[in-house]
C-alpha positions as CSV (number, residue, x, y, z in Angstrom):
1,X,126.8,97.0,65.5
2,X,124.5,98.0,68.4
3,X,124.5,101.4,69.3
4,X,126.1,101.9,72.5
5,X,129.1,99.7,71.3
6,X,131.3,102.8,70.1
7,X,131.7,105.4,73.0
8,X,132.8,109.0,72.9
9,X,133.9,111.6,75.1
10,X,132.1,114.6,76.4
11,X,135.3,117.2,74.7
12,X,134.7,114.7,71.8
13,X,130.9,115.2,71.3
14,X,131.7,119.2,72.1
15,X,133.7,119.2,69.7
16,X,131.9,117.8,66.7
17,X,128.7,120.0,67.7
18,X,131.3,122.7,67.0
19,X,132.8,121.3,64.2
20,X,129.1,121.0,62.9
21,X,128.5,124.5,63.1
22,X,131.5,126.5,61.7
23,X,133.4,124.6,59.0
24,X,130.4,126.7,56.4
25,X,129.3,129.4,59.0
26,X,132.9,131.3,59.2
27,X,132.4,131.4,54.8
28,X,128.9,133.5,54.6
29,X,128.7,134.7,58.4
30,X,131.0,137.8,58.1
31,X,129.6,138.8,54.6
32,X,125.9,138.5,55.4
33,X,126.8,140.2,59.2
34,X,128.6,143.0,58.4
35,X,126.2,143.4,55.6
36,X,123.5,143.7,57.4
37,X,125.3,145.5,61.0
38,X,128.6,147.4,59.7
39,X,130.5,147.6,62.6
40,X,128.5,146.0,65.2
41,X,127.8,142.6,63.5
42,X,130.5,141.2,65.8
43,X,127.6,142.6,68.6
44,X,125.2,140.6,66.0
45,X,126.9,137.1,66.3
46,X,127.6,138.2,70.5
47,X,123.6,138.2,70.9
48,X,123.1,135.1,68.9
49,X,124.8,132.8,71.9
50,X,122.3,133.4,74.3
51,X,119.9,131.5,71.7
52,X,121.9,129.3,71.3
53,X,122.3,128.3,74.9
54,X,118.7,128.2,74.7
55,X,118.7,125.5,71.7
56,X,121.6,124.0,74.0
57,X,119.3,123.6,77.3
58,X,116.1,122.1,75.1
59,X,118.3,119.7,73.1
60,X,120.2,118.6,76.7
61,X,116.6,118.2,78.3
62,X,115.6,115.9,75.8
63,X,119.0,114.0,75.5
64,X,118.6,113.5,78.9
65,X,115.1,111.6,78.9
66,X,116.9,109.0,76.5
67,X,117.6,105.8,78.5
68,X,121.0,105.2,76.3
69,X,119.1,103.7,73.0
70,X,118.8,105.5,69.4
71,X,116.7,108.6,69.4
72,X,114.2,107.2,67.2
73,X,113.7,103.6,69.0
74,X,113.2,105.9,72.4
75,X,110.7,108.1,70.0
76,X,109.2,105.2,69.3
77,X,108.6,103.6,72.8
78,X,107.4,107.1,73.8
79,X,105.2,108.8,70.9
80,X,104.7,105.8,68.8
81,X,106.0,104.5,65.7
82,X,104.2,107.3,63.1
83,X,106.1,109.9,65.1
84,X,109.0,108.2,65.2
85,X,109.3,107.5,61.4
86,X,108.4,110.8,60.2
87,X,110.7,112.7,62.6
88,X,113.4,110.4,61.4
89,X,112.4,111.0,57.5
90,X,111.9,114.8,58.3
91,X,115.9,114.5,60.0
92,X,117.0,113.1,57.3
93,X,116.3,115.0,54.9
94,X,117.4,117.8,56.9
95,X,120.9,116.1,57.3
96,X,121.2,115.6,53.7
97,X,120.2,118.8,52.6
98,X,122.7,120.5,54.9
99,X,125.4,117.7,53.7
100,X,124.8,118.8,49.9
101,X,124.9,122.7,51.0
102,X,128.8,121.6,52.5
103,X,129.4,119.9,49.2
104,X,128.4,123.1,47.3
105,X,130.0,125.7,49.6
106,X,133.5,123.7,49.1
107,X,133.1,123.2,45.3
108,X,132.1,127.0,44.7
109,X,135.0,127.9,46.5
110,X,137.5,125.4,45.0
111,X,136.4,126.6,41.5
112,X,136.1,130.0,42.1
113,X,140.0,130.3,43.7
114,X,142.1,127.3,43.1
115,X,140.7,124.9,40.4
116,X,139.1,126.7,38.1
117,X,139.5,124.3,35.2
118,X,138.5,121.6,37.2
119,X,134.7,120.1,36.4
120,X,132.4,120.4,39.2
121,X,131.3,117.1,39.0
122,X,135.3,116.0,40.2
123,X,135.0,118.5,42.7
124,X,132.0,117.4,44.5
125,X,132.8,113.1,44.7
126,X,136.6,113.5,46.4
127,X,134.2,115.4,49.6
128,X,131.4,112.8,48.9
129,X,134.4,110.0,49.1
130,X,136.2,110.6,51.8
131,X,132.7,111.2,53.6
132,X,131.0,107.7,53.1
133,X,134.5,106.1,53.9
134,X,134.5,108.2,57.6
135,X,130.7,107.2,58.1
136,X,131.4,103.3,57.5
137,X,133.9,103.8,60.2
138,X,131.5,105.2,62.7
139,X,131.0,108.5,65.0
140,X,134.0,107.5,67.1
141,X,136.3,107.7,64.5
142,X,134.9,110.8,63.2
143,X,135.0,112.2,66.5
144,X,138.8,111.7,67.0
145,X,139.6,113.2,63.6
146,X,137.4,116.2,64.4
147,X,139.4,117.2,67.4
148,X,142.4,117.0,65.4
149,X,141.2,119.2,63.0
150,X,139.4,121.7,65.4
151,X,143.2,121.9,67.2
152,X,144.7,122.1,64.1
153,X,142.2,125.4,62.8
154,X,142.4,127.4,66.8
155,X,146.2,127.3,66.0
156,X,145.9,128.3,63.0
157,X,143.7,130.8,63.7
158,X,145.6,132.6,66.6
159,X,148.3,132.4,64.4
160,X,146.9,134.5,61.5
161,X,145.9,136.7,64.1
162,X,149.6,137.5,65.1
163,X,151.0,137.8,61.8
164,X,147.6,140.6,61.0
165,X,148.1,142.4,63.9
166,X,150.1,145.2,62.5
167,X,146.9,145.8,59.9
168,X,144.6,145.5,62.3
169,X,142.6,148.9,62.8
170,X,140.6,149.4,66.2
171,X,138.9,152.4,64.8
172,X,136.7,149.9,62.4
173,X,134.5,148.6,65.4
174,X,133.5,152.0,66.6
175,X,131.2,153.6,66.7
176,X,129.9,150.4,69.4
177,X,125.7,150.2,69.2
178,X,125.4,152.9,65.8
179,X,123.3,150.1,63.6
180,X,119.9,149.9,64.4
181,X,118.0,146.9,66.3
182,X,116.3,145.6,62.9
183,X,120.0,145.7,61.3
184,X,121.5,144.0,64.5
185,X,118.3,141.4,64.0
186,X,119.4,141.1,60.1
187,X,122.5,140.4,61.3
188,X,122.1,137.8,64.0
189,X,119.5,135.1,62.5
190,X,122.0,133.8,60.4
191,X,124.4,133.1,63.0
192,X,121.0,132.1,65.1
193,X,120.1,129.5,62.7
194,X,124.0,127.8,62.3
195,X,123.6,127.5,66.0
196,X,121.0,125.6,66.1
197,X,122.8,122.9,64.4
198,X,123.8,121.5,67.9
199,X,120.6,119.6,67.7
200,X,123.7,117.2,66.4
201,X,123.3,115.8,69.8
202,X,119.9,113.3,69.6
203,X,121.8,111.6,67.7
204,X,125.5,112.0,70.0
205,X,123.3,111.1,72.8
206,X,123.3,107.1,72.9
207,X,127.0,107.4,72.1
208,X,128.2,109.7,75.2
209,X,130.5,108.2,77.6
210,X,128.9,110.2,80.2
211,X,125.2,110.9,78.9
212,X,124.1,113.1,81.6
213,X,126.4,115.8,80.7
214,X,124.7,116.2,77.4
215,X,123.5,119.9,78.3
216,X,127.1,121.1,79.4
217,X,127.9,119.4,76.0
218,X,125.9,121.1,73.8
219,X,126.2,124.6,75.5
220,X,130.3,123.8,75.3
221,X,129.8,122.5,71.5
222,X,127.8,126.1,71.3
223,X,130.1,128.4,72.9
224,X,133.0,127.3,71.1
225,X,131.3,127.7,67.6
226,X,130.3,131.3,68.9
227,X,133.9,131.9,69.8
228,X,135.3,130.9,66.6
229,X,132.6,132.8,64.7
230,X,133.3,135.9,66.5
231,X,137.4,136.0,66.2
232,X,136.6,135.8,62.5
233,X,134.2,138.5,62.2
234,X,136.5,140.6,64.2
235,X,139.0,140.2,62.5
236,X,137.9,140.8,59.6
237,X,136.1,143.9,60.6
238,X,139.2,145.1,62.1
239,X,141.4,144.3,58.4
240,X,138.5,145.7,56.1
241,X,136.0,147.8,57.8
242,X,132.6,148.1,58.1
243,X,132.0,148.8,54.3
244,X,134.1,145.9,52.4
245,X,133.3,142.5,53.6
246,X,129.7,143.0,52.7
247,X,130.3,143.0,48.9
248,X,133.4,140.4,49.0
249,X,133.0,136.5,48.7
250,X,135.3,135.2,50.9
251,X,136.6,138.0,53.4
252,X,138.0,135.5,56.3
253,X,140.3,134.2,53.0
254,X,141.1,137.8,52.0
255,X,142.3,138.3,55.1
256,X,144.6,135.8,54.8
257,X,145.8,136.6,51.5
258,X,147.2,140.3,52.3
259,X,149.3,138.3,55.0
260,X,153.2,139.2,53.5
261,X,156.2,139.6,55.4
262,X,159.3,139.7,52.6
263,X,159.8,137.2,50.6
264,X,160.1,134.4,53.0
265,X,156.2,135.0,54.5
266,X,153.5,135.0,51.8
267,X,150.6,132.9,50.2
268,X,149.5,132.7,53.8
269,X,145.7,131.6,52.9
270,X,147.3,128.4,51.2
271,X,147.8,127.4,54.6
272,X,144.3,128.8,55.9
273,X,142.5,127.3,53.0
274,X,144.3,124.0,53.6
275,X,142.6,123.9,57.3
276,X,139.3,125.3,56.3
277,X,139.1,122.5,53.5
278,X,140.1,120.0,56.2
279,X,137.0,121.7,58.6
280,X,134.8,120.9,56.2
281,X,135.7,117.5,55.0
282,X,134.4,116.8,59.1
283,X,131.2,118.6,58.8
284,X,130.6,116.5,55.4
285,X,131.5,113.4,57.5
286,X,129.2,114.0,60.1
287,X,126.3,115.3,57.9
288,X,126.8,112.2,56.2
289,X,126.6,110.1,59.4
290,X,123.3,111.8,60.6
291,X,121.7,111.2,56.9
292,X,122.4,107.6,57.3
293,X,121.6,106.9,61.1
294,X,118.5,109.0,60.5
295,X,116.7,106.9,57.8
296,X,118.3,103.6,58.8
297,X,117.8,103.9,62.7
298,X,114.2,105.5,62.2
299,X,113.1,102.8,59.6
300,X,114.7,100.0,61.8
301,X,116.8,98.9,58.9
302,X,119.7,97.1,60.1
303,X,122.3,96.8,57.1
304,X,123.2,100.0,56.7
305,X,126.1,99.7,53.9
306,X,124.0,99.1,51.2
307,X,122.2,102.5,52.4
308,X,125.3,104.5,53.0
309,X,126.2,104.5,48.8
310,X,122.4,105.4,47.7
311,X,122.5,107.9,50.1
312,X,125.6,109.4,49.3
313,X,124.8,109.3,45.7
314,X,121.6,111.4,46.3
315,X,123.7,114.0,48.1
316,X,126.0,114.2,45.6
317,X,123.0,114.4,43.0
318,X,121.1,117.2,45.3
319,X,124.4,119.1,45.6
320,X,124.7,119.2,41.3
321,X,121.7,120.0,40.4
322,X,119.2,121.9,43.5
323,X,120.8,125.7,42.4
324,X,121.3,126.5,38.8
325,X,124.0,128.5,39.6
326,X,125.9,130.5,42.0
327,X,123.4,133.6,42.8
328,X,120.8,131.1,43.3
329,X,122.7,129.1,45.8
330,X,123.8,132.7,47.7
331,X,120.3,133.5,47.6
332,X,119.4,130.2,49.4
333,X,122.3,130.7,52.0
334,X,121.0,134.5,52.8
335,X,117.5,133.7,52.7
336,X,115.8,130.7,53.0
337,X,118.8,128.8,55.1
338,X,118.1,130.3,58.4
339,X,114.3,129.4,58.1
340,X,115.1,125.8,57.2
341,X,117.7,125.6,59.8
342,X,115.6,126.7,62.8
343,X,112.0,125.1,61.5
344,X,114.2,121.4,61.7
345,X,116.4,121.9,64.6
346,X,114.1,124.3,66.9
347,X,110.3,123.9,66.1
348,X,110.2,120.3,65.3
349,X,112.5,119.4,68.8
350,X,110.3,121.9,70.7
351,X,107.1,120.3,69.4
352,X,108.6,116.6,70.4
353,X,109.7,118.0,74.4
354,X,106.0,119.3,74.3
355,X,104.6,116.1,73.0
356,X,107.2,113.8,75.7
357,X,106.1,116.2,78.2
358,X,102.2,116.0,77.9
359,X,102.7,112.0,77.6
360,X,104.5,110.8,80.1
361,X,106.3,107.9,80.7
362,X,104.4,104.5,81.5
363,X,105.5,103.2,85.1
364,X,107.7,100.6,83.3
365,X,110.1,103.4,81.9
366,X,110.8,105.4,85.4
367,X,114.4,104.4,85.2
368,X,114.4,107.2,83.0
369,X,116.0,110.4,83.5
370,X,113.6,113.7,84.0
């Protein structure tokens, strides 16, 4: 299938940067935030959206030079085939390892809450499924599921929100500014690092109906992932204080859970769960999507199918077996994820603008967008 055959909208494209970002970010954000910044980490995740309207500009500007053609094939023509290939390798992996992190993040919290009798292995090939069936079908028809589902979690979302309000305590944000700037820092990079996951649009940018919006795109995709990641650090913050959610698991859930009005209002988070689960069965999708348009587009490899089971079956593999057990895999999310995050979707897209801008385009290619 060439690759401007399917085309999506710019809400579409918005959307899936957003749905890219929050789906695991709303499960570890207000533990490791309010960890770190008590009662100002909602100030935490506020400062992290100027960065990433940063990421949002530099990922636009690049979108931008691309004629309408895949990422790599415009690397290619531009910085050569070696640079081509290993940014497409090096994307790659990055898209699977974040794909086998979604996995994990769903299974620990399936078996942890719900299915504890369940083996992991069962737990991890229904996501794994259902992802390599969405990718066969292409980004359009991921993108019209994903604004389903974002719909779907906003009303869901201000929904919780009414039925908390009466538990909702105003003097848990204050006092405003008390943590320290190396707390508020703490804080921040992980929310930093999730945000720079809109780099999801190299590979949106061939496919946009309207390709020179790809900076108001990615700065809409952005703002709406800060928004959501924001309500549900408030409200936490505002249910629990400054002191619980940093020693809980899954506080946005808890939340949920104390949700009771008689007998006819209760088990609440069944719902919430439902629509998270749902949230991330699109982030799997499109993690699975970028693996597979990564190595395939990059290595000029036309039949993808064959591709799109191996592929799958090493994230399921990676998933299994890369932490030994749930500490270790915490550990990873608190500490080494933010690094990974912004060395693959900030450094390694600043170093190719640097490299396009230094070589410029031969007099053949000024057709091409600045």
């Amino acid at each position: 299938m060439p690759i401007n055959a399917e085309k999506i909208g710019s809400i579409q494209a918005a959307v899936l940067i957003a749905m890219a970002i929050t789906p695991t970010a709303v499960i570890v954000i207000p533990t490791v935030s309010i960890g770190a910044s008590g009662q100002d980490a909602w100030l935490s995740v506020l400062a992290a959206w100027p960065l990433g309207v940063g990421f949002a500009l530099l990922y636009g500007s690049l979108s931008r030079m691309n004629p309408g053609v895949s990422f790599f094939s415009w690397l290619d023509s531009r910085l050569g085939r070696a640079i081509s290939v290993a940014a497409g390798l090096l994307l790659a992996q990055y898209y699977l390892s974040v794909a086998s992190v979604t996995i994990r993040e769903l299974v620990n919290f399936l078996s942890n809450e719900l299915l504890q009798k369940t083996p992991v292995a069962v737990l991890s090939v229904v996501p794994i499924l259902i992802a390599v069936y969405a990718a066969s079908g292409g980004i359009e028809v991921i993108a019209r599921v994903s604004v389903l589902v974002c719909a779907g979690m906003i009303v869901f979302l201000a929904l919780g929100i009414g039925l908390e309000l009466n538990q909702m305590q105003s003097e848990f944000l204050f006092p405003i500014g008390d943590a320290p700037l190396p707390r508020l820092i703490e804080g921040g990079l992980p929310s930093v690092g999730w945000l720079s996951e809109a780099s999801l649009l190299f590979i949106l940018a061939p496919y946009l109906s309207k390709p020179r919006r790809s900076t108001a795109i990615a700065i809409g995709g952005v703002s709406l992932a800060t928004f959501l990641l924001l309500t549900v650090v408030l409200v936490v913050l505002l249910q629990f204080g400054p002191e619980l959610p940093g020693i809980m698991a899954y506080p946005m859930f808890g939340a949920a859970e104390i949700i009771k009005y008689g007998s006819f209002v209760e088990r609440v988070d069944l719902v919430f769960i439902c629509v998270w689960v749902a949230t991330v069965y699109v982030k799997l999708c499109i993690f699975v999507f970028g693996t597979i348009h990564c190595f395939t587009h990059s290595l000029r490899i036309k039949a993808e199918k064959p591709f799109l089971w191996t592929i799958s079956l090493l994230i399921f593999l990676h998933s299994l077996f890369s932490w030994s057990d749930e500490a270790t895999f915490l550990h990873y999310q608190k500490s080494v994820s933010t690094a990974f995050l912004i060395a693959c979707n900030v450094i390694v897209p600043a170093l190719l603008w640097l490299g396009l801008k230094i070589k410029r385009p031969p007099a053949a290619s000024a057709g091409e967008s600045p």
